[in-house]
TIPA-609250 format. One line per 8 residues: number of its first residue (from 1); for each residue x, y, z of N, C-alpha, C. Coordinates in pm, whole numbers, padded with zeros to 5 digits, m for minus. Each point is the difference from the previous one (the first is absolute). Example, Ala and Ser with C-alpha at 12.3 -4.5 7.8 and 13.67 -1.06 7.14 Angstrom:
1) 01319/m00569/00780/m00089/00119/00000/00090/00120/00000  m00035/00105/m00072/00082/00119/00006/m00077/00109/00073
This chain:
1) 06020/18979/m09239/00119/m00081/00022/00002/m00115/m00102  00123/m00043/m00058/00005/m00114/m00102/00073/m00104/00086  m00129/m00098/00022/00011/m00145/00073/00037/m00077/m00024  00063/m00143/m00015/00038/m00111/m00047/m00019/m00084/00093  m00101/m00057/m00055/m00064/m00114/00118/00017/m00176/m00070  00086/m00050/00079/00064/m00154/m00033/m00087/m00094/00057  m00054/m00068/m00077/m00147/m00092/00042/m00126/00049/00041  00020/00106/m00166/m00151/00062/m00026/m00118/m00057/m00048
9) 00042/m00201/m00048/m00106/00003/00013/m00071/m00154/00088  00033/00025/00115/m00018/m00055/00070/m00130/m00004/00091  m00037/m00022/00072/m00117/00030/00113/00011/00114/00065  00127/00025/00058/00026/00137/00094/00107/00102/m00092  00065/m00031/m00087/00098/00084/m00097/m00075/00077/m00073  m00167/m00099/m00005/m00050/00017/m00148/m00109/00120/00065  m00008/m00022/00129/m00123/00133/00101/00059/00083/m00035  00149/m00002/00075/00072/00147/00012/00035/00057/m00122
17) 00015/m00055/m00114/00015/00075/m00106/m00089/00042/m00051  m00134/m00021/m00018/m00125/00091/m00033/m00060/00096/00097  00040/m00026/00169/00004/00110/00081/00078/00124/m00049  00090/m00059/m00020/00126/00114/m00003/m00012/00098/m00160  m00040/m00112/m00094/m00041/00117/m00151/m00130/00049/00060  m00109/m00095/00057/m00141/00102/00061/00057/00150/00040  00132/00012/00074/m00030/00092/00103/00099/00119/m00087  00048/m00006/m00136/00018/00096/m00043/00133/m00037/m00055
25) 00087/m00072/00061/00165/m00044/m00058/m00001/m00090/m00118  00121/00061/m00068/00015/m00110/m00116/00094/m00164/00075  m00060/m00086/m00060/00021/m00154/00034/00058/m00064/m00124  00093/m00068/00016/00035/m00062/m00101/00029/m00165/00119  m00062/m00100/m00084/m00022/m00140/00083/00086/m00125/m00111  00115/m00095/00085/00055/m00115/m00056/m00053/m00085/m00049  m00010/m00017/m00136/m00022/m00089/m00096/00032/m00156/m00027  00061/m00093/00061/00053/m00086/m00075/m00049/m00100/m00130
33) m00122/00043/m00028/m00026/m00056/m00164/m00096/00100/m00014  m00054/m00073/m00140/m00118/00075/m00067/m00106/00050/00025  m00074/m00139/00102/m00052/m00022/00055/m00032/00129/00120  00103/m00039/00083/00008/00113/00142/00006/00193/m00093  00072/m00022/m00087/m00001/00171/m00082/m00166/00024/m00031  m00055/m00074/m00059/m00150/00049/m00046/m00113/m00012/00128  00040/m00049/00124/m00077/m00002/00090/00035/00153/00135  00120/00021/m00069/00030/00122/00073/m00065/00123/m00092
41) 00055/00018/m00131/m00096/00055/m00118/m00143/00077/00035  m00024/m00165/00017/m00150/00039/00006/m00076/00052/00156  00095/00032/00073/m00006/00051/00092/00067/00154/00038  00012/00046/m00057/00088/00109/m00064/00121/00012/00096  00101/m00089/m00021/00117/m00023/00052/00099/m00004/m00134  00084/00066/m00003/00143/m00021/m00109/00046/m00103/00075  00031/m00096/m00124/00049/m00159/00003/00143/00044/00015  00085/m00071/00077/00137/00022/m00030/00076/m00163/m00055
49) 00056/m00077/m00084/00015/m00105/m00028/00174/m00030/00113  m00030/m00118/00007/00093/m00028/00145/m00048/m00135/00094  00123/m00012/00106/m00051/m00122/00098/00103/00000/00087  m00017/m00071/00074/00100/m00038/00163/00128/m00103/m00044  m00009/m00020/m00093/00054/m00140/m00033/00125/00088/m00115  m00008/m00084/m00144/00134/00066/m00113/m00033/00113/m00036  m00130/00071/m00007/m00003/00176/m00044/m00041/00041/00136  00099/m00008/00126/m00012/00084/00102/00087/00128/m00040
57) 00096/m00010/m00063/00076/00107/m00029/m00113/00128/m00058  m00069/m00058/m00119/m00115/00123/m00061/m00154/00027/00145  m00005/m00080/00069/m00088/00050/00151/00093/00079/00035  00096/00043/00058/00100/00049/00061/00029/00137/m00067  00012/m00018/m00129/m00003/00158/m00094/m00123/00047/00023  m00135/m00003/m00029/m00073/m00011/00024/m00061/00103/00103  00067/m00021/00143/m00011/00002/00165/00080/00126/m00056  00130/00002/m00020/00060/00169/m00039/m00048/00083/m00031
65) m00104/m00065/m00157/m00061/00130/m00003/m00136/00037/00059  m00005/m00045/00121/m00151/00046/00069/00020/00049/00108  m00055/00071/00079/00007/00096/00086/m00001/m00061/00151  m00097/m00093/m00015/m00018/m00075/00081/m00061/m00179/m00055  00082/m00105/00109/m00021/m00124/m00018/m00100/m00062/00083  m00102/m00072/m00009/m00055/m00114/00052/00076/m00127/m00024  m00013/m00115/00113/00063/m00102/m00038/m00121/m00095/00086  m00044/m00074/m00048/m00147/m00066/m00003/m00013/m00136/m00039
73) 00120/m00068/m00042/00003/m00121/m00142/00008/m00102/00135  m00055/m00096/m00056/00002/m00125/00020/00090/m00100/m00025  00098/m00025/00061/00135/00013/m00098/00049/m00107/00148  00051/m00128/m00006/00079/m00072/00095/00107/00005/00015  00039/m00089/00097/00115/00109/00112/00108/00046/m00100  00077/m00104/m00080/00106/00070/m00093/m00050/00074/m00068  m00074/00037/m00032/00000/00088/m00082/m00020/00094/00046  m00107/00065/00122/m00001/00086/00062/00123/00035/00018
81) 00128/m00051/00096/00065/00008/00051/00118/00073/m00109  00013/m00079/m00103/00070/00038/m00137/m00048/00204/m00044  m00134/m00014/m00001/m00088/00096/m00053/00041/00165/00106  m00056/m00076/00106/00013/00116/00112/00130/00050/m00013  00105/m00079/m00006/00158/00014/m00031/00024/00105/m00094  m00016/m00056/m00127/00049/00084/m00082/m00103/00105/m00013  m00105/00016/00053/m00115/00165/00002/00084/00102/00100  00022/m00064/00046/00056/00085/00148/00140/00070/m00055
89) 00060/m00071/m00064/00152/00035/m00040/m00049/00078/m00074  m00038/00036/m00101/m00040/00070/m00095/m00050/00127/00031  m00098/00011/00092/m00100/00129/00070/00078/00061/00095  00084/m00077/00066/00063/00123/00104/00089/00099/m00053  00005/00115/00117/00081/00133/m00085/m00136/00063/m00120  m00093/m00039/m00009/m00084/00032/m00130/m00082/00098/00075  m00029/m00006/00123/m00140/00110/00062/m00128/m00071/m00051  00034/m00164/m00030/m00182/00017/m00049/m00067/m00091/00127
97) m00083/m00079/m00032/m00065/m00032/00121/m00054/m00142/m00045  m00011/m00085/00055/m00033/m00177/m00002/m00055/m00008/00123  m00113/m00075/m00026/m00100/m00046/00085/m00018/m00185/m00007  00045/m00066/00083/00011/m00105/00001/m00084/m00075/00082  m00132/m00079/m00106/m00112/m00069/00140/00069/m00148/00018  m00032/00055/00137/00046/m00182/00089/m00122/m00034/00040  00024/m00048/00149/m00120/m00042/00032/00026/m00051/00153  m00112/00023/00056/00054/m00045/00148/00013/m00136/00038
105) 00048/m00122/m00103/00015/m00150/00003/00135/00016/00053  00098/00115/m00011/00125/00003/00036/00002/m00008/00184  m00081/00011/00010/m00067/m00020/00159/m00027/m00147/00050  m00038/m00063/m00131/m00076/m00128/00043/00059/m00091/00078  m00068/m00044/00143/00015/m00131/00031/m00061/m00098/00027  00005/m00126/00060/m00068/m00136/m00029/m00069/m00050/00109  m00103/00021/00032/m00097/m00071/00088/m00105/m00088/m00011  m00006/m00043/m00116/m00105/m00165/m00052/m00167/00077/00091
113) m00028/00135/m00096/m00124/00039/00071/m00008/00049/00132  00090/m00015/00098/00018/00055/00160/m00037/00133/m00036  00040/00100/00131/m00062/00095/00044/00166/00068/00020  00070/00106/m00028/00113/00021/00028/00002/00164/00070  00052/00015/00103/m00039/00138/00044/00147/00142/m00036  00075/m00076/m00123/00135/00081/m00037/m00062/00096/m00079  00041/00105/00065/m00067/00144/m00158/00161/00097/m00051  m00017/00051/m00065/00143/00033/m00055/m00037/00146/m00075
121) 00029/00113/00028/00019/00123/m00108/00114/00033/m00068  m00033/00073/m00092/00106/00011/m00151/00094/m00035/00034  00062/00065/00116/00204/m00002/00013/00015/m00105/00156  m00123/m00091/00045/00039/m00085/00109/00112/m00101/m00075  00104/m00044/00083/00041/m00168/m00072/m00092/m00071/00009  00075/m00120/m00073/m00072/m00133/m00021/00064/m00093/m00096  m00017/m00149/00067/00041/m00078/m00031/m00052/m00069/m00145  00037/00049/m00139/m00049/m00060/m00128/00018/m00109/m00031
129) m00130/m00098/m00016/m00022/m00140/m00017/00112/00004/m00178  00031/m00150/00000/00082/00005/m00114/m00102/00055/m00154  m00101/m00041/00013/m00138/00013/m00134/00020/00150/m00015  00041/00093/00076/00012/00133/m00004/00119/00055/m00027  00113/m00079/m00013/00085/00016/00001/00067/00093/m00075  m00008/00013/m00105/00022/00058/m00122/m00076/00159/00006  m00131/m00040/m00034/m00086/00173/00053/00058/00081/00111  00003/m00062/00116/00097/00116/00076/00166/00065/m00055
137) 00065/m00091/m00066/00141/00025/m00092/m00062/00109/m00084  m00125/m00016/m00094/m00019/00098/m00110/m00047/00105/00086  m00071/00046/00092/m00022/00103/00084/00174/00100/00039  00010/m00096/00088/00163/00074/00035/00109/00039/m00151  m00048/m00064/m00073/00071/00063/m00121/m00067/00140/m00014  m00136/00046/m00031/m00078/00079/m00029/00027/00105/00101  00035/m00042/00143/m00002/00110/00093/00110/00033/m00017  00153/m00061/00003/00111/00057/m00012/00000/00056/m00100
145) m00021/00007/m00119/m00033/00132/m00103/m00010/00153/00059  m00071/m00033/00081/m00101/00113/00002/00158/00110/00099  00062/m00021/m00019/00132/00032/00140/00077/00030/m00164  00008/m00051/m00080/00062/00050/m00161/m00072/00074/m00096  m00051/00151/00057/m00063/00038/m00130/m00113/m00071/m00043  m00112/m00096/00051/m00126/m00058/m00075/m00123/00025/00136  m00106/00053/m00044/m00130/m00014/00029/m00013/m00134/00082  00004/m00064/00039/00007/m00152/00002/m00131/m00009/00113
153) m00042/m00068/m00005/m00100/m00011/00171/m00108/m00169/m00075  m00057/m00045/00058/m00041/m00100/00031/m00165/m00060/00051  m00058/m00060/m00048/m00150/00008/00008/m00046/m00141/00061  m00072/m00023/00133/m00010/m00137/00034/m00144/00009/00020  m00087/m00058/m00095/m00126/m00026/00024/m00044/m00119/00090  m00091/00013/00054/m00074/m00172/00001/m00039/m00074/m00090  m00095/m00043/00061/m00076/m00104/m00134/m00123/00043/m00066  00079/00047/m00115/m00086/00087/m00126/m00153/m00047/m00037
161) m00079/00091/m00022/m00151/m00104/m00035/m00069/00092/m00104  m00092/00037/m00050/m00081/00068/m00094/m00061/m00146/m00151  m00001/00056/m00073/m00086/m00018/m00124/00121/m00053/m00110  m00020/m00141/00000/00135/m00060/m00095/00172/m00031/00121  m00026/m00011/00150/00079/m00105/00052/m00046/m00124/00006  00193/m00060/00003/m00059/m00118/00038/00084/m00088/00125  m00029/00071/00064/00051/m00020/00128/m00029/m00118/00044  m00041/00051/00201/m00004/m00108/00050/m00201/m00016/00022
169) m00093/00076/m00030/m00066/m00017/00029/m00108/m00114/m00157  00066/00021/m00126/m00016/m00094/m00075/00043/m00127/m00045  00124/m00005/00150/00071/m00171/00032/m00106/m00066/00093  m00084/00086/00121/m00050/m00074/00078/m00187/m00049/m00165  00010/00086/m00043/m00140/m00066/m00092/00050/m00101/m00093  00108/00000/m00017/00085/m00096/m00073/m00007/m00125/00106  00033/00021/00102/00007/m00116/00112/m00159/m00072/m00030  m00074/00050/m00014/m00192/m00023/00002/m00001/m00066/m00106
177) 00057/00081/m00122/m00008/m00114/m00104/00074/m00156/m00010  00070/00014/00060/00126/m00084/00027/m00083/m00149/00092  m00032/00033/00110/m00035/m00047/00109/m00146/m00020/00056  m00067/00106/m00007/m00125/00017/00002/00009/00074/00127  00105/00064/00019/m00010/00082/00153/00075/00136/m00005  m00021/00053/00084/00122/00102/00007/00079/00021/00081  00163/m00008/m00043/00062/m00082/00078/00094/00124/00055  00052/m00030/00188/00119/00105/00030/00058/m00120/00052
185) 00099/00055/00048/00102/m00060/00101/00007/00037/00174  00008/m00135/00002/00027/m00007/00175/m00141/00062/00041  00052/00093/00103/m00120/00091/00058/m00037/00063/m00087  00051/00077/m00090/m00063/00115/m00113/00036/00149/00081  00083/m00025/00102/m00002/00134/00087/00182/00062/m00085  00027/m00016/m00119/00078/00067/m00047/m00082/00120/m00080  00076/00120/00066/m00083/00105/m00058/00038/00096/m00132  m00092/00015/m00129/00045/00048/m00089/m00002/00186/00006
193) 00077/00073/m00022/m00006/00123/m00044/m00046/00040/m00123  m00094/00053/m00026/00011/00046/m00121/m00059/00161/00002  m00012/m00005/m00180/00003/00124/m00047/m00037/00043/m00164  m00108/00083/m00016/m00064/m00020/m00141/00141/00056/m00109  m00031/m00042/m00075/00115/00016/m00128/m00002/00169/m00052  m00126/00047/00037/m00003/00140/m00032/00104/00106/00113  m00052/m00067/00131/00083/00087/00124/00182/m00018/m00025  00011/m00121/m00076/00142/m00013/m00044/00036/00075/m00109
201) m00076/00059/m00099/00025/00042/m00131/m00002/00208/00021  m00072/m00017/00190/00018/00156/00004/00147/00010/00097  00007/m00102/00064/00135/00022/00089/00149/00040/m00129  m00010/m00107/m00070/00068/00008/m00070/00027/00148/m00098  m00111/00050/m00021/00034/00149/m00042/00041/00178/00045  m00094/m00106/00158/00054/00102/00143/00194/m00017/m00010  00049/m00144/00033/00081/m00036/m00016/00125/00080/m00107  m00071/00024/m00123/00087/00048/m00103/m00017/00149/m00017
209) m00097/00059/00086/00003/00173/m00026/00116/00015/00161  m00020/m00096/00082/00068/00123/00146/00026/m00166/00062  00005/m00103/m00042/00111/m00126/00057/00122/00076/00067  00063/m00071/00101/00180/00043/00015/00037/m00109/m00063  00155/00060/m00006/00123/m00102/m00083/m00006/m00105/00160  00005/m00151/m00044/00023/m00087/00141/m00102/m00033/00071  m00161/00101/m00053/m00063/m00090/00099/m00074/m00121/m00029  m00098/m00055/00091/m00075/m00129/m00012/m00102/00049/00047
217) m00107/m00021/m00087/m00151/m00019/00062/m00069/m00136/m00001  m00073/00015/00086/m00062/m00114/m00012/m00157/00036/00011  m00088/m00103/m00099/m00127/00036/m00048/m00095/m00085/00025  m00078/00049/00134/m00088/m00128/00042/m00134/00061/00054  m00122/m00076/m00004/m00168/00076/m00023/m00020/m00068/00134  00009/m00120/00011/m00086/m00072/00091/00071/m00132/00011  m00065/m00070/00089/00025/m00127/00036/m00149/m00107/00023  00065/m00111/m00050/m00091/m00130/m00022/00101/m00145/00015
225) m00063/m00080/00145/00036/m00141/00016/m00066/m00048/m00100  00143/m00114/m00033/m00053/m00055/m00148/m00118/m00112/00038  m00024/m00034/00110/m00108/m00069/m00004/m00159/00055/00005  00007/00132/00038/m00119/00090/m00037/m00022/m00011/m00155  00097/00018/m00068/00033/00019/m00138/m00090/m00145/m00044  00029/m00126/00031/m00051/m00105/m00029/m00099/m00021/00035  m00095/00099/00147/m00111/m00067/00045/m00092/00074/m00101  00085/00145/m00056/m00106/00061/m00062/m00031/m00055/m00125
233) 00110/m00087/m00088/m00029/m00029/m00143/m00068/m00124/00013  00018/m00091/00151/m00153/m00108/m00015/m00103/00060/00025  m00024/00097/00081/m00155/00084/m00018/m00027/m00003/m00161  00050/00082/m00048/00038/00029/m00115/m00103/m00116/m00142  00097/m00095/00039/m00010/m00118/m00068/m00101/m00096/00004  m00064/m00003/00167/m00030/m00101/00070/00067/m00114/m00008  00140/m00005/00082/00055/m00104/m00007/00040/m00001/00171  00056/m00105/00072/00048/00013/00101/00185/00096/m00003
241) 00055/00027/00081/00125/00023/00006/00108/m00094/00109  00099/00008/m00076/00068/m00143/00020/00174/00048/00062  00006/m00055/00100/00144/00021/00062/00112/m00115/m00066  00106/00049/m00073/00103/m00124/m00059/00100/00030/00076  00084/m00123/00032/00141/00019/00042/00049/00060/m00177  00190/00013/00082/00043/00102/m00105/00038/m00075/m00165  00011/m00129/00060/00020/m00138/m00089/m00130/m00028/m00128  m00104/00051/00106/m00146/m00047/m00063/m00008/00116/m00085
249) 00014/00115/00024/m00030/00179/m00075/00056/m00034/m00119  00140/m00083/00008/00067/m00016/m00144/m00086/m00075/m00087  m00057/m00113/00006/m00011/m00086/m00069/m00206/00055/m00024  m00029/00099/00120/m00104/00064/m00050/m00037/00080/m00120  00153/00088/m00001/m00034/00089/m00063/00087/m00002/m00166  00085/m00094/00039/00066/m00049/m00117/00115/00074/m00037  m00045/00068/m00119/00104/00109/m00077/m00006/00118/00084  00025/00067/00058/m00088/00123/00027/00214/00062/00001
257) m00064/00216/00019/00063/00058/00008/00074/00068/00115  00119/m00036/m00051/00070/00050/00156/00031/00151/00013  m00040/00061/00111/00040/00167/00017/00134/00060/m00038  m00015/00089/m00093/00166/00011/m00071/m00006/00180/m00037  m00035/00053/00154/00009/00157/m00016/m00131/00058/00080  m00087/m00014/m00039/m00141/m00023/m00040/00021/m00061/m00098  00128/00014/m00082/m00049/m00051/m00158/00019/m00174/00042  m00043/m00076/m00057/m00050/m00166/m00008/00076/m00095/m00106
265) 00043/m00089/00032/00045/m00105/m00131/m00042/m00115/00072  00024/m00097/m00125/m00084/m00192/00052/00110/m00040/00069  m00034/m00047/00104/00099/m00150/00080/m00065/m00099/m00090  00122/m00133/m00020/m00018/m00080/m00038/m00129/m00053/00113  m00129/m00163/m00057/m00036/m00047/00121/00021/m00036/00051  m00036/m00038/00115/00068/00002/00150/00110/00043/00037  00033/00124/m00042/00152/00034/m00005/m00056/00179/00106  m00153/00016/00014/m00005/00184/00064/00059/m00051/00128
273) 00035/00143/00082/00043/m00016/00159/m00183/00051/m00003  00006/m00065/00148/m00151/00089/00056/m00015/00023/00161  m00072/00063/00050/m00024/00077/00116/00134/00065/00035  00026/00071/m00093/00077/00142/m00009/m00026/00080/00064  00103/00074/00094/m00082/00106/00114/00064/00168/m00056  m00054/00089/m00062/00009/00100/m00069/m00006/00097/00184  00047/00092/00018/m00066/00073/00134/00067/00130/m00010  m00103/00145/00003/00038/00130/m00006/m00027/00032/00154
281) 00037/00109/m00016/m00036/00055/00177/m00144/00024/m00017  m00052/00004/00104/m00142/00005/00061/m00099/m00114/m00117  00072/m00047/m00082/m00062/m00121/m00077/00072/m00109/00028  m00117/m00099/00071/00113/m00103/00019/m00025/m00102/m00081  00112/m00062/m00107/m00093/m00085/m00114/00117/m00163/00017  m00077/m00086/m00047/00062/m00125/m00003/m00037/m00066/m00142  00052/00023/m00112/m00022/m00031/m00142/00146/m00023/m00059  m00054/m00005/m00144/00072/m00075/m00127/m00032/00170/m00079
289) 00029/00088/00020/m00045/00112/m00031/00118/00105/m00056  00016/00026/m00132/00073/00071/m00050/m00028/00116/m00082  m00137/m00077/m00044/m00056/00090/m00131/m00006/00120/00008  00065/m00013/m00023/m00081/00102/00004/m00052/m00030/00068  00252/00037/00237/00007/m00034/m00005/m00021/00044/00038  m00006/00167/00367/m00112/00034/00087/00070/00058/00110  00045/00057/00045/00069/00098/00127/m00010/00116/00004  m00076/00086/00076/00027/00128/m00013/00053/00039/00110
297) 00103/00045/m00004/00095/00094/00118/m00104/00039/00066  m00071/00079/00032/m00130/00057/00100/m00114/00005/m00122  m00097/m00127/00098/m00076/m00081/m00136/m00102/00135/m00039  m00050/m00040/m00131/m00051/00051/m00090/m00141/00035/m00011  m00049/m00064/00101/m00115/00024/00035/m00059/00021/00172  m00080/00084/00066/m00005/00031/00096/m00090/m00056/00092  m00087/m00134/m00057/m00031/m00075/00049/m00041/m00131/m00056  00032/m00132/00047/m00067/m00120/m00035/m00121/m00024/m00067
305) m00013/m00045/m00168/m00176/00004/m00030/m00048/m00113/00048  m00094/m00002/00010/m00108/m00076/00048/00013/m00127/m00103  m00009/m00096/00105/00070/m00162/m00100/m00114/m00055/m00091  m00147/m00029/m00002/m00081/m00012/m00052/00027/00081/m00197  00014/00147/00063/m00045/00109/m00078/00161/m00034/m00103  00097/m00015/00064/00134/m00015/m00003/00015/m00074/m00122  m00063/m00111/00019/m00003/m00120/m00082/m00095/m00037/m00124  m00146/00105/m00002/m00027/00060/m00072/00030/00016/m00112
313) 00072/00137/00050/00061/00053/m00139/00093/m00025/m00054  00094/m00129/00052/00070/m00094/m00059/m00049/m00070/m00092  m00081/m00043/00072/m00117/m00105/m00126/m00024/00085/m00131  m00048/00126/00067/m00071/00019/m00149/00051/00077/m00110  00134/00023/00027/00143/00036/m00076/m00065/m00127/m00092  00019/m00134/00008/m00007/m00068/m00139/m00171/00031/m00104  m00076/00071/00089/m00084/00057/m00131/m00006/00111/m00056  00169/00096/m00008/00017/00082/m00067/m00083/00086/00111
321) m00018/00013/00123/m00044/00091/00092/00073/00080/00099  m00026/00117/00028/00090/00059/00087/m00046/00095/00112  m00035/m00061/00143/m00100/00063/00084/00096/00140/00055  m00025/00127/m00007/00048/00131/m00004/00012/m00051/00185  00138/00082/00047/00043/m00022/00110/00058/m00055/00101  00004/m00120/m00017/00082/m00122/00060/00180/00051/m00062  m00007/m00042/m00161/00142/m00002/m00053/00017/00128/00011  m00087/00103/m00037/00085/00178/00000/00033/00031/00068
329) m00073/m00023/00093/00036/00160/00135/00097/m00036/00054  00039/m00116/00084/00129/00063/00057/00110/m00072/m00081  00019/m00051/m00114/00169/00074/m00079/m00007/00132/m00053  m00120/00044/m00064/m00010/00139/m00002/00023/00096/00092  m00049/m00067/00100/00038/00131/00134/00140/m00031/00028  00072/m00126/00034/00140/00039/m00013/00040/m00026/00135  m00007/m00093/00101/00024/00026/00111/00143/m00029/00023  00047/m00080/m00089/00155/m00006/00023/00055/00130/m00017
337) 00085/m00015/00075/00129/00138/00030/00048/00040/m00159  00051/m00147/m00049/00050/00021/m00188/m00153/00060/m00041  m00058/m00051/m00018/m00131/00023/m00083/m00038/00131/00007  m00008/00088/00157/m00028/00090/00004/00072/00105/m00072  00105/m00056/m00003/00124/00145/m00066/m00094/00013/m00121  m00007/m00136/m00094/m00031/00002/m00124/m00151/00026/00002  m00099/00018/00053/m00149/00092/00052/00053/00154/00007  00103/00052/00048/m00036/00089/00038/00087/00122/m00111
């Protein structure tokens, strides 16, 4: 299959496009300078020269001639919004197929660290905080396609982790450097979803051999309270771990990145929202969580890991480590209803 993957070279654009040439398809990945062309290059990706912005028109030619689209970029709200627009106009009536990662932040709501017991699968309603505002618009663009002639369907991860993120678990060591602690909010009983960057880079190809036009998956391994998350990186550290109001997290953590898909961009400082409550069915989460962003219609895994072990192999994602079992088995096995189609 000839791919076109838009924010190839990103953290998660940049997985799935060496998954996707790994696994046998030709890839061609968005360029916007020199720079981004020789880093795709050298990854054996065809550079395509282009951007979201004045050469969206040549991204857009581009997307025609490929068989199938990824859309992956990191790209804020206008422009997304602009982008998704004119991709969509273009591809329908075509028979080809676009794969558009969101993230389950389109979920997110606000509990300053609380404990929230709302869970939500693919097609439940829900009330979208304004910060989301936009991502759910580019979704419903993507799905109404799919009703005109386009492949269209939709990818909602949790919160992405492996070898080169930089999520949320290198804000709380950031907090250590910062502070000398490691810092959550409130209780710390907002719970993160996540999911290794690899289990995302196979959904996504399950996704593009036997996806439907319209659907939504959602891509989630496990669950971790973010204050486990913090007790483990003062083990870690030997430092104590430290509860901030939502006032204090800002001025803790400074610059840090706000959830924008899974994919991430900077809030100004003191400008992040925090104790964001993210919540899938049978995961019940209370975060700032987009990234790669956690819901699975009938969750994804068939039982709760063990919180110790849980937290673990969170940790040791930042030494380029990856303990076999926790992240595979159950998005691999597929327990969602969507997921399974695309398993089986």
């Amino acid at each position: 299959m000839n791919i076109f993957v838009i924010g190839a070279t990103g953290f998660v654009g940049g997985a799935l496009a060496s998954h996707l040439a790994g696994a046998g398809h030709t890839v061609t990945g968005l360029a916007r300078n020199a720079i981004a062309a020789i880093t795709l290059a050298d990854r054996g990706i065809a550079p395509v020269a282009g951007d979201l912005d004045a050469r969206r028109s040549a991204t857009v030619e581009a997307a025609l001639r490929a068989d199938a689209v990824v859309y992956a970029a990191q790209a804020g709200p206008e422009q997304e919004t602009a982008a998704i627009k004119e991709l969509t106009g273009a591809l329908v009536g075509t028979d080809r197929t676009l794969v558009f990662l969101s993230g389950s932040g389109v979920l997110l709501q606000r509990t300053a660290g609380a404990w929230s017991p709302d869970v939500f699968a693919e097609h439940d309603p829900f009330t979208v905080e304004p910060l989301a505002d936009f991502r759910l618009a580019a979704e419903n663009t993507v799905l109404a396609a799919a009703a005109q002639g386009l492949r269209a369907m939709v990818i909602r991860p949790g919160l992405i982790w492996g070898p080169g993120d930089r999520g949320h678990l290198p804000m709380i060591y950031q907090s250590v450097a910062e502070t000398g602690a490691a810092c959550y909010v409130g209780q710390g009983l907002n719970t993160y979803s996540h999911v290794h960057i690899g289990d995302v880079a196979h959904l996504f190809a399950l996704a593009l051999e036997s996806g439907r036009a319209g659907g939504i998956y959602h891509a989630v391994a496990g669950e971790v309270p973010n204050r486990w998350i913090a007790e483990k990186v003062a083990d870690d550290l030997g430092v104590q771990a430290l509860s901030l109001t939502p006032e204090g997290s800002c001025r803790c953590v400074g610059r840090v990145r706000r959830p924008h898909h899974g994919r991430v961009q900077p809030y100004p400082r003191g400008r992040r929202p925090v104790g964001i409550r993210v919540a899938p069915r049978a995961h019940r989460h209370a975060v700032h969580d987009r990234r790669r962003p956690l819901a699975p219609a009938r969750r994804l895994q068939t039982r709760r890991p063990k919180p110790r072990f849980a937290v673990t192999v969170v940790v040791q994602a930042t030494r380029g480590q990856r303990t076999p079992g926790v992240h595979t088995s159950s998005s691999r096995k597929g327990n969602s209803r969507e997921h399974r189609r695309l398993a089986s």
